[in-house]
C-alpha positions as CSV (number, residue, x, y, z in Angstrom):
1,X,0.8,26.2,-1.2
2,X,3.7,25.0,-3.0
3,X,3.9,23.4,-6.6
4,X,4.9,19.6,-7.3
5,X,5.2,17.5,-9.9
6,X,2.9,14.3,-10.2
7,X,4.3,11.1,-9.9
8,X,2.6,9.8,-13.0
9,X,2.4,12.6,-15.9
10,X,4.5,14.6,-14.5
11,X,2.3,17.8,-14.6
12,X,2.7,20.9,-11.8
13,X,-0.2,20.3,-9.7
14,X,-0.9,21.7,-5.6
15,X,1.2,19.8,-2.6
16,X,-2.4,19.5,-1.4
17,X,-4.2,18.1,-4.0
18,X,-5.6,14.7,-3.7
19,X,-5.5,13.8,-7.5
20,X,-4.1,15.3,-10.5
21,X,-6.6,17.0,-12.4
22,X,-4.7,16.1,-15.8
23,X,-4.0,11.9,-15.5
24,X,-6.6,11.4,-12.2
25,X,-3.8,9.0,-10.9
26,X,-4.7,9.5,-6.7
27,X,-1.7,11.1,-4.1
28,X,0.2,12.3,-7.0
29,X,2.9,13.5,-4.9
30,X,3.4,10.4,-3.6
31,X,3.0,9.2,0.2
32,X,4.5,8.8,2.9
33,X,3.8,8.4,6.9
34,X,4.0,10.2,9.9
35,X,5.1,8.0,12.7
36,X,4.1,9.3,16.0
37,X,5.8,7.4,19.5
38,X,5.5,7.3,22.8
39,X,7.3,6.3,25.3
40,X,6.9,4.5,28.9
41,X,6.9,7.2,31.3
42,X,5.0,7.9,34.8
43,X,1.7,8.7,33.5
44,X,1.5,6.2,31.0
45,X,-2.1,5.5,31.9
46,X,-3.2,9.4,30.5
47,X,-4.9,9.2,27.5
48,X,-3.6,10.7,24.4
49,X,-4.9,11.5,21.6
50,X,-3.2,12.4,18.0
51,X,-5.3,14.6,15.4
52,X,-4.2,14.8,12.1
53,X,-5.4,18.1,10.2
54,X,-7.6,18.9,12.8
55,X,-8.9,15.5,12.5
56,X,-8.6,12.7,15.2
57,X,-6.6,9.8,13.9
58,X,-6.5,7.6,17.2
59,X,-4.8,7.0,20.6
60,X,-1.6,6.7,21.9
61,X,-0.6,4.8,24.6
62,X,2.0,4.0,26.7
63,X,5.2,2.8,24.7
64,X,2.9,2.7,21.7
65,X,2.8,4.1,18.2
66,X,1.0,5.7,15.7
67,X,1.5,5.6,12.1
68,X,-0.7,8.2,10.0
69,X,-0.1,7.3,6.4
70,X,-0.1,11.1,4.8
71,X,0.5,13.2,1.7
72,X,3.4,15.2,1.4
73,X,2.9,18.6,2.1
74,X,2.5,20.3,5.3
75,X,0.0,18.9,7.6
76,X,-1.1,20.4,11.4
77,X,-0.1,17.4,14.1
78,X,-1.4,18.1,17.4
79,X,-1.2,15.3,20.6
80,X,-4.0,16.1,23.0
81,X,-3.5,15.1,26.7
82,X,-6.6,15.8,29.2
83,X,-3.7,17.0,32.0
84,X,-2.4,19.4,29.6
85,X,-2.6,21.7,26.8
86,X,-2.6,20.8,23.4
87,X,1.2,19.7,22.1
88,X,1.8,20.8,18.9
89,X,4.4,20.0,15.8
């Protein structure tokens, strides 16, 4: 767990937290967004599927793209395949 500052009072609050407990204001380390691609490759037609957190965000499909609107902080990307193990970043 690291220490930020919030975007609106300024305060040292937890990279994880989901709203400063001293002005309330919501992401108060700001946002960003994870943008996940794929390209067109033999296979194309395997489904794939991105988890976010250990929670499924959606599919990925052949020359496609994913955009998973996020926190910052450290957060656990994996990109499931049913041919192969899980990929992870």
């Amino acid at each position: 767990m690291a220490l930020i500052n919030c975007r609106e009072c300024g305060s040292q609050i937890s990279d994880s937290a989901t709203a400063c407990p001293r002005c309330g204001v919501a992401a108060p380390g700001g946002s960003c967004a994870l943008v996940l691609t794929r390209p067109s490759l033999v296979g194309g037609a395997v489904r794939t599927e991105v988890h976010v957190d250990g929670r499924p965000y959606g599919n990925l499909s052949a020359r496609g793209r994913v955009v998973v609107p996020v926190t910052p902080g450290s957060h656990h990307v994996e990109v499931r395949t049913r041919e192969s193990p899980v990929l992870r970043q």
